[in-house]
C-alpha positions as CSV (number, residue, x, y, z in Angstrom):
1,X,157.6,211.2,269.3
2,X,160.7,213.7,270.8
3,X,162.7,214.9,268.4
4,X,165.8,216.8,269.2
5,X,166.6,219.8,266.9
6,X,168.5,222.4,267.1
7,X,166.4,225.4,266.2
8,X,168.4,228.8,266.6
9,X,171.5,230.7,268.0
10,X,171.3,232.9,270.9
11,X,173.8,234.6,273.3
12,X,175.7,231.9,275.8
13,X,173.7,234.0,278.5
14,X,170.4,231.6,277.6
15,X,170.4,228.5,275.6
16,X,172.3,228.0,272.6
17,X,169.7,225.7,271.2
18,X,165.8,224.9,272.2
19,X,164.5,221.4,272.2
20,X,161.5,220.6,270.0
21,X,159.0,218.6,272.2
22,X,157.5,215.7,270.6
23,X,154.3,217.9,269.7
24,X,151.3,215.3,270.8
25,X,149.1,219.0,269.6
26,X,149.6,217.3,266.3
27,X,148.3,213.9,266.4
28,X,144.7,213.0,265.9
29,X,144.3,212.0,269.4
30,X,145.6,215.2,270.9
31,X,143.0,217.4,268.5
32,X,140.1,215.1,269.3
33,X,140.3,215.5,273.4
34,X,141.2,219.3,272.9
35,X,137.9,219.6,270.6
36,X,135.4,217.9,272.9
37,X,136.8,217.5,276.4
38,X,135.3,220.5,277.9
39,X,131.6,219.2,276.3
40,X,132.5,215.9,277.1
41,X,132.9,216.7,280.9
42,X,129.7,218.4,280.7
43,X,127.4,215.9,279.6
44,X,128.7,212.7,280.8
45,X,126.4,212.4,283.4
46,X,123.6,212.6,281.2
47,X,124.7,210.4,278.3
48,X,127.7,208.0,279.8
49,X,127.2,207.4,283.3
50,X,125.0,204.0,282.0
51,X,127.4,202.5,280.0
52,X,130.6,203.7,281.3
53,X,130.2,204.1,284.7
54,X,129.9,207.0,287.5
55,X,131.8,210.3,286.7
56,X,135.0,210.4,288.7
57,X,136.7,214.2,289.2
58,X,140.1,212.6,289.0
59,X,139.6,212.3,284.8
60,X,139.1,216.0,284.2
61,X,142.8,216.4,286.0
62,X,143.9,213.6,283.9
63,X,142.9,215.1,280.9
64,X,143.9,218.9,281.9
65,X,147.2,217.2,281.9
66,X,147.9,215.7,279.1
67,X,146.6,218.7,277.5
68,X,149.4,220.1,279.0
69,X,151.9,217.4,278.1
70,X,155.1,218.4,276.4
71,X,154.6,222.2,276.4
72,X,157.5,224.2,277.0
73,X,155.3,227.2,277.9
74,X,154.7,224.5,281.5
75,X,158.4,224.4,282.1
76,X,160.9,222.3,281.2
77,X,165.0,221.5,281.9
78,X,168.1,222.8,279.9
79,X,170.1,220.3,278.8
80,X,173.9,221.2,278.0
81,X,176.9,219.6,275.9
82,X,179.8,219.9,278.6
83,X,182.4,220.1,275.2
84,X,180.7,222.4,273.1
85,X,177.9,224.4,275.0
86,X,175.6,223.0,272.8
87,X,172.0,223.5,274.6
88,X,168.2,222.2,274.1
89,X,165.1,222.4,276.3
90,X,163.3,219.3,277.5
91,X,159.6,219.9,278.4
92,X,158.1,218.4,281.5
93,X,155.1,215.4,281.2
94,X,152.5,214.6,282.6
95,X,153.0,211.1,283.7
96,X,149.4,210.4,283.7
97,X,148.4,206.5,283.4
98,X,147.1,205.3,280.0
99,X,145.7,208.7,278.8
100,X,148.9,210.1,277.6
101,X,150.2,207.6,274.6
102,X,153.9,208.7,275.2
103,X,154.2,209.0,279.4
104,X,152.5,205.4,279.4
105,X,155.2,203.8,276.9
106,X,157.7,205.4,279.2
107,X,156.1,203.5,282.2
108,X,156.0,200.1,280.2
109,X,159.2,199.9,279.4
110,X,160.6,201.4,282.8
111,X,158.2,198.7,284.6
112,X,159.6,196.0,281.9
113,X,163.2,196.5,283.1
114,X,162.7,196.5,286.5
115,X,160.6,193.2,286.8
116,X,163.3,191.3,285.2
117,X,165.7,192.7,287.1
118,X,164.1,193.3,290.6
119,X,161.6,190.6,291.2
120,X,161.2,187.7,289.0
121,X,163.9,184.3,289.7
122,X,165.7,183.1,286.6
123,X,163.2,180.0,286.9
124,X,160.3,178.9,284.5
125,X,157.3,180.9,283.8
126,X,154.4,181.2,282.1
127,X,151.6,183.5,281.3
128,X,147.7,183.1,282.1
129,X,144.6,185.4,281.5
130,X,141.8,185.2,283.4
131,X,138.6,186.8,282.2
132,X,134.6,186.9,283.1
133,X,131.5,186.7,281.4
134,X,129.7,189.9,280.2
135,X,127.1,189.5,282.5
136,X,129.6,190.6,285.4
137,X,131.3,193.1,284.0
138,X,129.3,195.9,285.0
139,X,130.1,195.5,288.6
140,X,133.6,196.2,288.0
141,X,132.7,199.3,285.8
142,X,130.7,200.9,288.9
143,X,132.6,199.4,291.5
144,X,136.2,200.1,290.5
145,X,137.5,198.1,294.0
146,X,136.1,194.9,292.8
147,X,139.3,194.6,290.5
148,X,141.3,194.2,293.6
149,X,139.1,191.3,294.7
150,X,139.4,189.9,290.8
151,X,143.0,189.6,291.3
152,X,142.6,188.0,294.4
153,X,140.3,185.3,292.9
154,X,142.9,184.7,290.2
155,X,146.1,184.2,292.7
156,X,144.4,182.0,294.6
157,X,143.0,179.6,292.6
158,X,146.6,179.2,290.6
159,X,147.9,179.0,294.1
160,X,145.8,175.9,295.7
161,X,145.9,174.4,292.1
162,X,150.0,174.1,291.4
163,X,150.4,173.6,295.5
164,X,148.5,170.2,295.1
165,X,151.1,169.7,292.2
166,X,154.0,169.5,293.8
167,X,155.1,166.9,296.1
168,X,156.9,169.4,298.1
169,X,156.7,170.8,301.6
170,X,155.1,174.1,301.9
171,X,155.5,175.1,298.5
172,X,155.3,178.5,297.4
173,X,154.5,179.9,294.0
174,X,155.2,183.3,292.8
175,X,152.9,185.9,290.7
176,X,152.3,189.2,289.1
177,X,149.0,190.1,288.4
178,X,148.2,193.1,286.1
179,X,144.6,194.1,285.8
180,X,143.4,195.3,282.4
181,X,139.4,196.8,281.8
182,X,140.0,196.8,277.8
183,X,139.4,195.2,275.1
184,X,140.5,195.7,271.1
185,X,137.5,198.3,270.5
186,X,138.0,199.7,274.1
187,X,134.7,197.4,275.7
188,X,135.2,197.4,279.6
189,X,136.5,194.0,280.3
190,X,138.1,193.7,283.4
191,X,140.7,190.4,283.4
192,X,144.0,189.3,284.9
193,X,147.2,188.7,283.4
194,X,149.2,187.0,285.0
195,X,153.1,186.1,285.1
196,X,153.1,182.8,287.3
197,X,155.9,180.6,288.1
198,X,156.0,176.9,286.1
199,X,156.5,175.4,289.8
200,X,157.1,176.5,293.6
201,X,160.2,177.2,295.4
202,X,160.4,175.5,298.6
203,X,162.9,175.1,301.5
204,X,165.2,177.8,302.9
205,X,167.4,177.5,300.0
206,X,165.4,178.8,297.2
207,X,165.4,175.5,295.9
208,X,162.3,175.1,292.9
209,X,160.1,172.4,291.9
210,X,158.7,172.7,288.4
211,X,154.9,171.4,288.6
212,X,153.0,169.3,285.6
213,X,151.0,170.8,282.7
214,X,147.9,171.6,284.5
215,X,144.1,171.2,284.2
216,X,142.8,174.3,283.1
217,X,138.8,173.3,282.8
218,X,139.0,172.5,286.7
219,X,141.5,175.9,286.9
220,X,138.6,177.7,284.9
221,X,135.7,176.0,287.8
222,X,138.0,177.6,291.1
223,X,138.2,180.8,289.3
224,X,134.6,180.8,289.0
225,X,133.4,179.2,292.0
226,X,135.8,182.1,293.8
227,X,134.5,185.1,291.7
228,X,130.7,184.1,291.9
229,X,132.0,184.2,296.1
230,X,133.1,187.3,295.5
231,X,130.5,189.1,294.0
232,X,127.3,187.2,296.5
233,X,129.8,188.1,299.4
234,X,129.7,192.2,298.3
235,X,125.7,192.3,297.5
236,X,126.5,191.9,293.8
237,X,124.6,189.2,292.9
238,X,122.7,186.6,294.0
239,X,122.6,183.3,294.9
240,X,119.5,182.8,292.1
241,X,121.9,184.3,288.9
242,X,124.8,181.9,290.6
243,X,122.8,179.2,289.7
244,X,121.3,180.8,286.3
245,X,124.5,181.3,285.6
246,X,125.6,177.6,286.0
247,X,123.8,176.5,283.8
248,X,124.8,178.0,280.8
249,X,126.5,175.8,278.5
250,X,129.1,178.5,278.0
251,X,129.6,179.9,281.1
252,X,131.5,183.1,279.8
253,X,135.2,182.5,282.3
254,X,137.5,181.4,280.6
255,X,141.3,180.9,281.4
256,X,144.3,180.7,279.0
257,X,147.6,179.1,279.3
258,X,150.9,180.3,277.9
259,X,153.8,178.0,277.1
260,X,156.6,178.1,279.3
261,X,159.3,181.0,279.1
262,X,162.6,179.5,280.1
263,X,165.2,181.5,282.3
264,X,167.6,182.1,279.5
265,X,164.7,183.9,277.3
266,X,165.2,187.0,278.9
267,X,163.8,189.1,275.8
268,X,160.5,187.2,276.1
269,X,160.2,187.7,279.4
270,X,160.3,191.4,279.3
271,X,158.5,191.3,276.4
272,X,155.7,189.8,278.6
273,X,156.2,192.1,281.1
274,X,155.6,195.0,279.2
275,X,152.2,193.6,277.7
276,X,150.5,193.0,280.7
277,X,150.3,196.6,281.4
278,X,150.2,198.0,277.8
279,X,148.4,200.9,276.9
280,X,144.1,201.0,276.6
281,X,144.6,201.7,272.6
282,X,147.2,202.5,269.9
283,X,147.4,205.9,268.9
284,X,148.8,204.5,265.3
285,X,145.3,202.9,265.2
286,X,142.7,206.0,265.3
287,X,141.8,208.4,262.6
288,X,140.1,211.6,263.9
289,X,137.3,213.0,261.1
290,X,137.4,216.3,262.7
291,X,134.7,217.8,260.5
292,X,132.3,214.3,261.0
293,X,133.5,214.4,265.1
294,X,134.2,211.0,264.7
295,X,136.7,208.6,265.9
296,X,137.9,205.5,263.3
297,X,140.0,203.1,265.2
298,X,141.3,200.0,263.5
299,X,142.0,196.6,265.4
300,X,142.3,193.2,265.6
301,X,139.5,191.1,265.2
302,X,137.5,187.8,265.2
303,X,137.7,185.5,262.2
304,X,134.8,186.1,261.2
305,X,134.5,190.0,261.0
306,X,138.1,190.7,259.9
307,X,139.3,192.3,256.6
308,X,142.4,190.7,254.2
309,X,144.5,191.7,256.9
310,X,143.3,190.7,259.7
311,X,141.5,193.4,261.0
312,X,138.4,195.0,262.0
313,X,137.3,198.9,262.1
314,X,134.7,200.6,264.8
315,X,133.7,204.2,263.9
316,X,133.0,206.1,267.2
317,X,131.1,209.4,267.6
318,X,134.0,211.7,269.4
319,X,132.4,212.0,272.6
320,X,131.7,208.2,273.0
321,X,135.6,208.0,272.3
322,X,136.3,209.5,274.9
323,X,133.9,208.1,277.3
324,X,135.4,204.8,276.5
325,X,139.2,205.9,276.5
326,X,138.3,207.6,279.9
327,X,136.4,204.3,281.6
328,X,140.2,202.4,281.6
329,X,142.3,205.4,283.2
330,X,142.6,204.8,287.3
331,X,142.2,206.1,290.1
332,X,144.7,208.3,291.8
333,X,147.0,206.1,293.7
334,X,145.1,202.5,292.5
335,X,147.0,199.7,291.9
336,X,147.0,198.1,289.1
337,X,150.2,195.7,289.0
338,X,149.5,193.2,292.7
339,X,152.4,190.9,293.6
340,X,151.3,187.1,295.4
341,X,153.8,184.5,297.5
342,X,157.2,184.6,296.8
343,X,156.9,187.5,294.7
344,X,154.8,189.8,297.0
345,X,156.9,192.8,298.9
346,X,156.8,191.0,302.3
347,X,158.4,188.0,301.3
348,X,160.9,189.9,298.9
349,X,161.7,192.1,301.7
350,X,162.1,189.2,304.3
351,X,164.6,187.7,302.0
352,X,166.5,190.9,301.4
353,X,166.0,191.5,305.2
354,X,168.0,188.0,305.4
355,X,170.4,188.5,302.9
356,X,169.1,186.0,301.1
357,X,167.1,187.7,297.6
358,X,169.8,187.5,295.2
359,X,170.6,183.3,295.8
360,X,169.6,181.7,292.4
361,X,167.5,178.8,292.1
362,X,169.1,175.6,292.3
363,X,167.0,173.6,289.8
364,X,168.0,175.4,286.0
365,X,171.1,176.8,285.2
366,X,171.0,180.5,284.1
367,X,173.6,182.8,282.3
368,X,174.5,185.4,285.0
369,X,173.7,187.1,287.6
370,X,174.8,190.4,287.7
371,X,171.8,193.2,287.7
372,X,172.0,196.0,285.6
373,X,171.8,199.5,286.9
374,X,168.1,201.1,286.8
375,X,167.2,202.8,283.6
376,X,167.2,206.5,283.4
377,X,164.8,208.6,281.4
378,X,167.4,209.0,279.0
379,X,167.5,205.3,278.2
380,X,164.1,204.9,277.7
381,X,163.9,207.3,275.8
382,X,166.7,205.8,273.6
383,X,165.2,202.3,273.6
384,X,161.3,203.3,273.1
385,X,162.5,205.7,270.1
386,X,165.9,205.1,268.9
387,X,167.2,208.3,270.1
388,X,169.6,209.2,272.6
389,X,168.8,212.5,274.3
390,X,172.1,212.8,275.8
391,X,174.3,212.2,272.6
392,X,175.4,216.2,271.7
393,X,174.1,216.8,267.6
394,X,177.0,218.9,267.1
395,X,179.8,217.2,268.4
396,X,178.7,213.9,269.4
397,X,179.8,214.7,272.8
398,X,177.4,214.0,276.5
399,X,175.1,216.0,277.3
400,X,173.5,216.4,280.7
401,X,170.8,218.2,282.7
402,X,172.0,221.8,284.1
403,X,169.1,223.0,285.6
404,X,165.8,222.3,286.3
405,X,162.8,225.9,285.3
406,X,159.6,226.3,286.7
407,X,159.2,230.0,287.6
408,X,156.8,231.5,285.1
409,X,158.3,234.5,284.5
410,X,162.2,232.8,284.0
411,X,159.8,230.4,281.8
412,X,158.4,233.2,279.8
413,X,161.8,235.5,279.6
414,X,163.8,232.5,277.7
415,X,161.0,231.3,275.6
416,X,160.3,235.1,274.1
417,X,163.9,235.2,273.4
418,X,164.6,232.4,271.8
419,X,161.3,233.2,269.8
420,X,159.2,230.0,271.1
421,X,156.7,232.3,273.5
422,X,153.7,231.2,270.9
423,X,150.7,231.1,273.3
424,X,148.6,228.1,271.7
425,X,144.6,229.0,272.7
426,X,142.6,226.2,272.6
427,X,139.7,227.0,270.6
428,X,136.1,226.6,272.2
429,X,134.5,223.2,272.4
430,X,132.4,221.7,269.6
431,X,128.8,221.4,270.8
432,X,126.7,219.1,269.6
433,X,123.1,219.4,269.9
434,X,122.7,215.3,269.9
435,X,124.8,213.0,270.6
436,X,124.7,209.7,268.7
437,X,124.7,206.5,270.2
438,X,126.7,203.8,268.5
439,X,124.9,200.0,267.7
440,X,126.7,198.7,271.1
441,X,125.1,200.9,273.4
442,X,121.6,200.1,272.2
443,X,121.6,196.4,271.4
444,X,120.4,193.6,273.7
445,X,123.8,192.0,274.7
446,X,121.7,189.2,276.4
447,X,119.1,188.6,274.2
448,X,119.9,184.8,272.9
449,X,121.5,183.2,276.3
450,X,123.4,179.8,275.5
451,X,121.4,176.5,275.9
452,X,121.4,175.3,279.1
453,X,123.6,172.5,280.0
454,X,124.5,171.4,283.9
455,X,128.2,171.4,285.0
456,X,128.7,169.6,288.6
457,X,132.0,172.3,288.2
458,X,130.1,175.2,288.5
459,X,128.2,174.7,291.9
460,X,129.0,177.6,294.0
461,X,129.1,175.2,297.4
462,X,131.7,173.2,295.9
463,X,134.7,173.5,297.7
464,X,138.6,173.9,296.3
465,X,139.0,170.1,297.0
466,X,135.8,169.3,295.3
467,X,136.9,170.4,292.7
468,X,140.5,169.6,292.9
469,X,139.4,165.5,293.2
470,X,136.9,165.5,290.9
């Protein structure tokens, strides 16, 4: 967390006052990756590449970063009190993806905002999940461009099933779909979440139609029949498991249904927003046992394995911690947020194109329609910590940015006067000479498969309107 504190006095040639960064080199989390990253990197491909997936190069840069996160010895910006002189130094960030606890809150809340504000119509809502079966998972794991296709599968089975509700012509839904690999104990397991319009717009008018509770066992069957297409269409699978598969009494997808968010619930709404693209894990949650090199990290859990309240510890050997925390960071430049119908960027930008993006919906009245002004990193700040960075400590006056260092050497000069030039060596890496596996990683995940039970839903040559009439 950033704390601002004023620290010492100095000449008005350099900064009156130095910023504290938020130190992450205290947390648990920061002193686990900086004891075994370096081993970690080493030997992944001999203990993790099975059950976490290739290597990927892009990981170690992650990770060099955030080790790097919040160090004024990196560079950082003055920021100055224009009544008083007052000064502090903000350290740069990494911005990495859900590596870095703090960056990623930033990006949460930032992506929160601008959803409600940017993209989604003051009409009804609601929120769905779609998830897989075990059994698929791992093709997602080692083919990270399968996820894409996932989301795919989930817009357009929504799409052809709240079309055929609506007794409108050429009706249009709208959805974002975030992709999350995670579960509570970090498991890789890819699903959707999805923020879907309660209805289409149709007509050139924005007009909105709010569709009918839906069917979600025949919603659960399209999603299924369009994954299983999916995977056969990419070499995945085949056409054998499809039908092994449809058998099962339990066949592992499964689809959830929010209620409905009205337009006036604006809170819950960005609420939502931010939870579909939370972080992998709660840094609150972990305990780091430095001596033991192991990882507790508390969660919720099932009914049956949770504690009074309500939840469940995992105990992870350090280097397996980070093998799983590593599995859920993405690629360099992949998406992970997708936008479908009236919400994707060709329709938004045909509508601004046409002056016609900020009409409101004619079928439920809303409370304004004024947009806010996009939030700066000073105001998430405020609102993710209850601190306003910008707010002078000395005379309660506004601050604001002077001047932006990077040189080395400028970086160096002020730092050694103002007596914060404290080189932090990391020390070497703890090597282990085993590395121990945890129950997961050696227990048959398949080894009692459900009784077989036929369901005509399931058929993989069944087509939307099969299924649809049926």
């Amino acid at each position: 967390r950033s704390s601002f504190i004023m620290s010492r006095e100095v000449d008005m040639a350099l900064p009156a006052a130095s910023y504290h960064p938020r130190r992450p080199q205290d947390s648990d989390y920061y002193h686990c990756v900086e004891d075994y990253f370096e081993t970690f990197v080493h030997s992944y491909d001999e203990h993790f590449t099975k059950q976490y997936g290739f290597w990927r190069p892009y990981v170690a840069q992650v990770i060099y970063r955030y080790l790097d996160c919040g160090d004024l010895h990196n560079g950082f910006a003055r920021v100055k009190c224009k009544d008083c002189g007052h000064e502090y130094l903000l350290a740069f960030s990494c911005k990495r993806r859900h590596f870095c606890p703090s960056c990623h809150q930033k990006r949460v809340v930032e992506f929160g905002e601008w959803l409600c504000m940017d993209v989604l119509k003051k009409v009804p809502h609601r929120h769905f999940i779609f998830s897989i079966p075990k059994m698929l998972r791992r093709y997602f794991l080692y083919d990270r461009k399968l996820l894409a296709g996932l989301s795919r599968c989930a817009w357009e089975s929504l799409k052809v099933f709240i079309q055929q509700a609506v007794p409108e012509k050429e009706p249009l839904p709208g959805a974002v779909i975030a992709i999350q690999t995670f579960g509570e104990f970090l498991g890789f397991n890819p699903h959707c979440h999805i923020l879907m319009t309660d209805g289409c717009f149709y007509g050139k008018k924005g007009m909105f139609r709010v569709a009918p509770p839906l069917e979600l066992k025949k919603l659960e069957a399209i999603f299924r029949h369009k994954v299983f297409r999916l995977l056969l269409n990419r070499g995945k699978i085949t056409k054998e498991l499809i039908a092994m598969l449809s058998t099962w009494r339990h066949s592992g997808f499964n689809v959830f249904c929010g209620n409905r968010i009205l337009p006036q619930d604006e809170t819950a709404m960005e609420n939502l927003a931010r939870y579909i693209i939370r972080a992998s894990f709660s840094q609150e949650r972990m305990h780091y046992l430095e001596q033991e090199g192991k990882v507790i990290y508390t969660a919720k859990a099932c009914p049956g394995h949770r504690s009074g309240d309500g939840t469940a510890s995992k105990t992870f050997p350090a280097l397996e911690w980070l093998a799983a925390m590593c599995s859920h960071i993405p690629n360099r430049g992949e998406q992970m947020v997708r936008y479908y119908g009236y919400y994707s960027n060709v329709s938004r930008g045909k509508r601004k194109e046409a002056g016609e993006d900020d009409a409101r919906p004619c079928i439920l009245e809303t409370e304004g329609n004024a947009k806010a002004f996009r939030k700066s990193w000073a105001r998430l700040i405020q609102k993710i910590y209850a601190v306003d960075p910008l707010v002078c400590q000395k005379c309660q006056g506004v601050m604001r940015i002077i001047s932006f260092i990077e040189d080395r050497q400028v970086i160096r000069d002020i730092l050694q006067h103002l007596g914060l030039w404290l080189l932090r060596t990391r020390p070497p890496p703890k090597m282990r000479t085993a590395i121990t596996l945890s129950e997961s990683q050696t227990s048959d995940s398949y080894a009692h498969p459900p009784h077989p039970q036929a369901d005509c839903y399931a058929d993989p040559e069944y087509s939307c309107d099969d299924y649809i009439k049926s």
